[in-house]
C-alpha positions in Angstrom: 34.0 21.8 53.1 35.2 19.3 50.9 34.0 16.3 53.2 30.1 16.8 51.9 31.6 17.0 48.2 33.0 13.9 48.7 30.2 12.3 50.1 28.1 13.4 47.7 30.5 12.0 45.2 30.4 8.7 47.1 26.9 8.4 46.9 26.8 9.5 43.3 29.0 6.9 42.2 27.1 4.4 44.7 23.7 5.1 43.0 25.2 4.8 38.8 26.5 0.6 40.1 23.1 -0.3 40.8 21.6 0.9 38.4 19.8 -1.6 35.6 21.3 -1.8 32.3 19.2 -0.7 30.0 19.9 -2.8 26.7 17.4 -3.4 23.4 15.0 -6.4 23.5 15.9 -9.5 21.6 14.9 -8.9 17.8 12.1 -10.9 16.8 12.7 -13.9 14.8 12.0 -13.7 11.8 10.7 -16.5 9.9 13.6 -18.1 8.1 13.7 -17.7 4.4 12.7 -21.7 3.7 9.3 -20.9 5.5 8.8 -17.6 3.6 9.6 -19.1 0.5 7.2 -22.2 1.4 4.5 -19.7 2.1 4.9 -17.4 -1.2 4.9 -20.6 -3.2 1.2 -21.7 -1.3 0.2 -18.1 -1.6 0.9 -18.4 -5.5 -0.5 -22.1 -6.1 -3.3 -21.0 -3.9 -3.7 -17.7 -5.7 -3.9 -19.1 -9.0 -6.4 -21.8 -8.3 -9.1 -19.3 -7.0 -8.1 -17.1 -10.5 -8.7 -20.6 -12.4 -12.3 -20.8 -10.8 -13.1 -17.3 -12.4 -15.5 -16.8 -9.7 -16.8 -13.3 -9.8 -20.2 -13.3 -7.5 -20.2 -14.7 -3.7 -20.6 -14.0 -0.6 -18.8 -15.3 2.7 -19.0 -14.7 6.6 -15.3 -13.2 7.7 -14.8 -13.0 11.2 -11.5 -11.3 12.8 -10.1 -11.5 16.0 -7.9 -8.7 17.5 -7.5 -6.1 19.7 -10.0 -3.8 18.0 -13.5 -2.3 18.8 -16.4 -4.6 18.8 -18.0 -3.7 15.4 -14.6 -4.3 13.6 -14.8 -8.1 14.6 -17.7 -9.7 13.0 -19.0 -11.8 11.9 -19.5 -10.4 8.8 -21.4 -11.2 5.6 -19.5 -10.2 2.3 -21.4 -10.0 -1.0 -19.1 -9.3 -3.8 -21.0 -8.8 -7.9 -18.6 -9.1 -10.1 -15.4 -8.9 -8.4 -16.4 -5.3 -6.8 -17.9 -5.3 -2.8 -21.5 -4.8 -2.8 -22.4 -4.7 0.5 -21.2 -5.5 3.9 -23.5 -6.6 6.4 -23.7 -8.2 10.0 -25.0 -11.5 10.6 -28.7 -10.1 11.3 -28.1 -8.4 7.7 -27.9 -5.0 9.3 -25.6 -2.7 7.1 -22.1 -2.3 9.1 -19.3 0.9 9.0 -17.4 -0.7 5.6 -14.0 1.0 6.1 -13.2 -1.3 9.1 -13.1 -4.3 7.2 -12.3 -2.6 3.5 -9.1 -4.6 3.1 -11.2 -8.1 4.1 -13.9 -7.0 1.3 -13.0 -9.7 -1.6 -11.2 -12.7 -1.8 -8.2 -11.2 -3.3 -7.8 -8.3 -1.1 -7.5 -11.2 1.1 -4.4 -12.9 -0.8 -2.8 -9.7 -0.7 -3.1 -9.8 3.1 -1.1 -12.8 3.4 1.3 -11.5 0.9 2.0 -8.6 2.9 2.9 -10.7 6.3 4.9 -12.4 3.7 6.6 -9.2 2.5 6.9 -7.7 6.1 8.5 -10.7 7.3 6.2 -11.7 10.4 7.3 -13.5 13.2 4.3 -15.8 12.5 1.7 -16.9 10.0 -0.6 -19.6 9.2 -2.7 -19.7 6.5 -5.5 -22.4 5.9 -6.6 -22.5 1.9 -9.7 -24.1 0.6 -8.4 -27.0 -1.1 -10.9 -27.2 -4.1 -11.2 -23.1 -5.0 -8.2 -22.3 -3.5 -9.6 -18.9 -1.1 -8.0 -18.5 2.2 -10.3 -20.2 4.8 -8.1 -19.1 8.0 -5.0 -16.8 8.6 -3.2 -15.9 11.5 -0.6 -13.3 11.9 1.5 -12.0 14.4 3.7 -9.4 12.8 5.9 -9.3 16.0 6.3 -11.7 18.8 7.3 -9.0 20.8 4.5 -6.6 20.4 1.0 -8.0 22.4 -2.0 -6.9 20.9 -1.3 -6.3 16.7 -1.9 -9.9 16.0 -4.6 -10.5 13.6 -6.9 -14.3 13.3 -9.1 -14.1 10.0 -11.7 -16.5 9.7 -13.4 -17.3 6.1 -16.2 -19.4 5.9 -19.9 -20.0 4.2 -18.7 -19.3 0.9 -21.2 -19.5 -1.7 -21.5 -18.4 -5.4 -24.1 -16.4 -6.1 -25.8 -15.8 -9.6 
């Protein structure tokens, strides 16, 4: 009676060896402080040359890549009266769903973007400024190198003042 105990036992113990380790993924590196001070200091200089300009009526084309649906890519037409959204449209000027691009809708809800990758600490950012208004023409994020798919690419461009 006690030889299939002990067999069982055996291969029991057998099976727990091979078995993988299970450990927890490498954190992701985080962008060392002299980066994330470099970028909070272009964010600001940035910031407050677009806020020197006083521009309060333009449009731009915003496209974003992701891994979202379709509609919530773009490209986009933003037309902003008086520092409020006035309408969203697609390229052909057809009127798009607003609330999937709500936080893209004006140039500083766009600074606040980059401030928040800043604040979250992603594993990546790049961020391309106008140099004469000082608006964000590109950013790139990647929150977390080790996540696929939450990376988010911004592009800004056509920006005109409007009357």
């Amino acid at each position: 009676m006690r030889l299939p105990i002990f067999i069982t036992t055996g291969l029991l113990l057998t099976l727990s060896l091979n078995a993988p380790v299970i450990s927890q993924p490498p954190s992701p590196a985080a962008q060392s402080p002299a980066i994330a001070k470099s970028q909070l200091n272009q964010l600001t200089i940035n910031r407050q040359l677009w806020k020197k300009q006083n521009i309060r009526n333009y449009r731009y084309q915003l496209s974003r890549s992701c891994f979202c649906a379709p509609k919530a890519s773009g490209p986009i037409v933003v037309k902003v009266r008086k520092g409020k959204n006035t309408s969203i449209t697609d390229a052909a000027g057809q009127s798009v769903n607003q609330e999937l691009f709500k936080q893209y809708d004006t140039i500083p809800k766009l600074f606040n973007v980059i401030e928040d990758a800043i604040a979250k600490k992603a594993s990546n950012l790049t961020v391309q400024y106008d140099p004469k208004l000082g608006y964000p023409t590109q950013i790139n994020i990647d929150y977390n190198s080790q996540i696929a798919d939450e990376e988010i690419y911004l592009t800004i461009e056509k920006f005109q003042k409007i009357k």
